[in-house]
C-alpha positions, 0 to 999 in steps of 0.5 A: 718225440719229447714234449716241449716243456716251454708251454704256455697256459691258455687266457681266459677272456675277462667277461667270462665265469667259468662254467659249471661242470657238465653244462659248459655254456650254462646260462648262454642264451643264443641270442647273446651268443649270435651277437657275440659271434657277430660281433667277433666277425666285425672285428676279425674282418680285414678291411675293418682297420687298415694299420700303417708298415710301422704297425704291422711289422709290430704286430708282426713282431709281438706274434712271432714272440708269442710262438713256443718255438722248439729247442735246440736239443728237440730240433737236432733229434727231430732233423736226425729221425728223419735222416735216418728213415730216410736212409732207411726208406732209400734202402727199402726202395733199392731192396726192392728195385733190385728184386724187381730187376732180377724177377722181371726179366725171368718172368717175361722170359717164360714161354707159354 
């Protein structure tokens, strides 16, 4: 399946020196890095900030922008892939119905 080519590139928090190669989290001391955790998850919790309809349905809005959605060329060759293993699955399936169809009866007829 092609890549898509609309992809975009990941942020990089403000507050943050990029790390030297090999150690990613140099200079990180654990006591820092648990109250940012912390702190994250104060932030995360739903209950926290409760926002108005108007708000939400922008919220709503501004993520639904954010998302690389696929092209019309990338969803037309995926939707024929997958009919076309359909096809070939539903021939498959009737293959060996058939075969079955046939064998089975022979096979309970034979008498010991």
């Amino acid at each position: 399946m092609p890549k898509s080519k609309n992809r975009r590139k990941p942020k990089r928090s403000q507050g943050s020196a990029p790390a030297s190669p090999g150690r990613p989290d140099a200079g990180a001391s654990s006591a820092a890095t648990a109250k940012s955790v912390q702190g994250d998850a104060k932030e995360a919790s739903p209950a926290a900030k409760k926002v108005g309809p108007i708000q939400f349905f922008r919220q709503v809005r501004d993520e639904a922008l954010k998302v690389t959605w696929t092209s019309r060329n990338e969803t037309l060759v995926s939707t024929i892939m997958v009919l076309i293993m359909v096809a070939l699955a539903s021939m498959f399936f009737l293959l060996v119905d058939t075969v079955l169809r046939w064998i089975v009866p022979i096979i309970l007829s034979v008498s010991v």
